[in-house]
N, C-alpha and C positions, 0 to 999 in steps of 0.2 A: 813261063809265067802263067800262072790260071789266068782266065777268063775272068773280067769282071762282072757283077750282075748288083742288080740292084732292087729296093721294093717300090711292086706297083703304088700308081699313085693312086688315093681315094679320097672322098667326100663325107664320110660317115662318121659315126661317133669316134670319142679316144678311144676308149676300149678296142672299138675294132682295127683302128688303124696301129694302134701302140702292138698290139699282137699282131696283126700284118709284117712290122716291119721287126720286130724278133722273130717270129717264127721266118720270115726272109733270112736274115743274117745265118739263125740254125741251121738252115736248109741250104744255103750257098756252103757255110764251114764242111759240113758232111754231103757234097756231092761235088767236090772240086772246083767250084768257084771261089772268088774275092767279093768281100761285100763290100757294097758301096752305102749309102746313106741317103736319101730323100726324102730333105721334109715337106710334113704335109702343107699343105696350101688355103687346107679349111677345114675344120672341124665342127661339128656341129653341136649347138647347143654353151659355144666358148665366144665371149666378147674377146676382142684384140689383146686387150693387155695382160689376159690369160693364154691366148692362145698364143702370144712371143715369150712366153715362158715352157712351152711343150717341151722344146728339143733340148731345152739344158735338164730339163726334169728327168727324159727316159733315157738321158748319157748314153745319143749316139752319135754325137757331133767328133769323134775320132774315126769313126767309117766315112766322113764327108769326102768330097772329091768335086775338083772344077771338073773333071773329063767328062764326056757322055756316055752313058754306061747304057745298056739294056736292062727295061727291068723284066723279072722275073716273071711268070707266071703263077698267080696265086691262088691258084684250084688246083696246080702242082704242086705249091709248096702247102696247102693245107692237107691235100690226099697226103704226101708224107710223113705230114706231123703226128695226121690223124693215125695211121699203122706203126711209127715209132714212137709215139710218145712219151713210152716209160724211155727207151735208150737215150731222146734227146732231151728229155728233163733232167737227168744225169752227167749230162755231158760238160768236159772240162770247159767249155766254149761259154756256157749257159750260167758256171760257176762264177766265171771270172768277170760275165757282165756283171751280175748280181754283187759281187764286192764291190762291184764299182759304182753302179745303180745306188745301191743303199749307204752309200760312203758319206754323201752332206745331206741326208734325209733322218727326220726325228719324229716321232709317234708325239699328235696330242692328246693323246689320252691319258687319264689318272692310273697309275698301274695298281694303285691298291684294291683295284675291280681287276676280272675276268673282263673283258673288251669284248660283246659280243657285234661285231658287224652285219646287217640285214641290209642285202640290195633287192629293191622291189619295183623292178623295169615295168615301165609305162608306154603306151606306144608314143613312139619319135616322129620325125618328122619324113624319116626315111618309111616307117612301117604306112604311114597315112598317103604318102605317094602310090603305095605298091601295094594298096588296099587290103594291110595285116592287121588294122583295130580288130579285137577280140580274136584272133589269133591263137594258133596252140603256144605262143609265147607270152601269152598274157595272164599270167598265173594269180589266182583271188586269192584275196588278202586268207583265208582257210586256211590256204599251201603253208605262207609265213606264220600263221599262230600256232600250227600244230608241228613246225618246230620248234618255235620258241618252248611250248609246254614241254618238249623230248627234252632241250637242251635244260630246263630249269628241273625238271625231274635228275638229272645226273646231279653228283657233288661235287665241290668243287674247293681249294683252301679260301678263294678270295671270291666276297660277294660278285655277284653278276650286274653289268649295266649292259641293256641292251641298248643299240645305237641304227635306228633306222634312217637310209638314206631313197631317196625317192623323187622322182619331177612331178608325183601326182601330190592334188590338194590336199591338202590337211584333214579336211572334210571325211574326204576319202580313208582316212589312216586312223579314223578315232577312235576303230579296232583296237589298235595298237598302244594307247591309251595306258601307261598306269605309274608306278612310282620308280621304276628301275629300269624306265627308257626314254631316249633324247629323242627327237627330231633333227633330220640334219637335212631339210627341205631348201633352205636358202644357201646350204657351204656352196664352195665351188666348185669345178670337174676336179681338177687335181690336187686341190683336200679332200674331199670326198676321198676318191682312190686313192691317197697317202693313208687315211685312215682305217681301207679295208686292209691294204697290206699289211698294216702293225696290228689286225686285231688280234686276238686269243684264240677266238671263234668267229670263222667266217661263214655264214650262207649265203649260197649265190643263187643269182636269178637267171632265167634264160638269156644270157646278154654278155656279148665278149668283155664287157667294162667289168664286170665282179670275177669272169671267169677266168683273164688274163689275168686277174690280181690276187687270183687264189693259185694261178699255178706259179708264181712267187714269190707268195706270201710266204711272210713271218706263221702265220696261223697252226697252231698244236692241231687243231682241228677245223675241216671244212667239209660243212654240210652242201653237195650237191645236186639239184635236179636236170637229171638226162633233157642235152638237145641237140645239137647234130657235134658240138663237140666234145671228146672223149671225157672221164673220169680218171684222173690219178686214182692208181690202187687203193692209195692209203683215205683217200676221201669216203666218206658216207655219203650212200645215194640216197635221197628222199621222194620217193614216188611221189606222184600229184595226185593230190583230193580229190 
């Protein structure tokens, strides 16, 4: 019988924990382990009655287990992910969540638009402990408009609605400002990422929460900017301003 393992526990945002605990399970499937399931305990930035909805959200309450399991080491399972990427993003393992993952989930977007997703990470609560305000992860509002202009210069059959999500002020966004884009400042963690996953067009921010949702995303297209995690082939990289 393999060994079982299971993923570390964390404190951080969903984005980083929700990609923790798949890249865990990919990483146990392809080195001879049994995955086991640990949910998280606190997430940050989710009141309660969002945050007892996580574990039915990311469908991985069939890896549970009463035993005590070891977890894994996740600077081992991210070096791996990071050098196989393209193999485990293919993987039958990865397939079969993903049927299952997307099986009672529905996009609420209008499909008579192009859906274009814009994540535009702010620093958190973890960056201001570990004194990252302004940060090479904190990308100006520039970065986001000079995609949007790349992406509305292309053609497309169905008009374009861009759809920015954000923890920063309004104030702050009024850039962003015009007739064929929402705000989505007040949705919650997991609308918000329901909604990058089903977009058309995704760009992501430097931040596991857009970038885990682009590596299973629905999206034809995802515009992304390099930061310590890799790039699918097929993605467009957008240098910074």
């Amino acid at each position: 019988m393999h060994p079982y393992r299971t993923n570390a526990r964390r404190s951080d945002g969903f984005g980083a924990q929700f990609q923790s605990i798949l890249w865990s399970m990919l990483y146990a499937d392809m080195n001879g382990y049994t995955f086991t399931y640990t949910p998280p305990t606190h997430i940050e930035h989710m009141e309660t009655d969002e945050f007892m909805k996580v574990s039915e959200y990311i469908c991985f309450e069939q890896y549970r287990t009463n035993n005590e399991v070891s977890p894994l080491d996740y600077s081992a399972v991210m070096d791996f992910i990071h050098k196989n990427i393209g193999t485990v993003f293919r993987s039958r393992l990865l397939s079969e969540y993903l049927t299952n993952f997307y099986k009672n989930k529905q996009s609420r977007f209008d499909n008579s638009f192009t859906n274009v997703s814009i994540h535009i990470r702010r620093p958190s609560e973890s960056d201001l402990r570990l004194n990252l305000y302004g940060s090479e992860r904190h990308l100006p509002n520039s970065h986001f408009l000079k995609t949007i202009d790349k992406i509305r210069s292309q053609e497309y059959v169905k008009p374009l609605r861009f759809h920015i999500y954000s923890i920063d002020k309004i104030e702050s966004l009024r850039e962003f400002e015009s007739p064929d884009t929402v705000f989505h400042s007040n949705d919650s963690t997991l609308d918000s990422f329901n909604d990058l996953i089903f977009s058309d067009i995704l760009v992501t921010s430097k931040s596991s929460f857009s970038y885990i949702a682009a590596l299973i995303s629905k999206a034809s297209i995802v515009y992304y900017t390099p930061f310590w995690h890799p790039p699918i082939r097929s993605w467009i990289v957008m240098k910074e301003t």
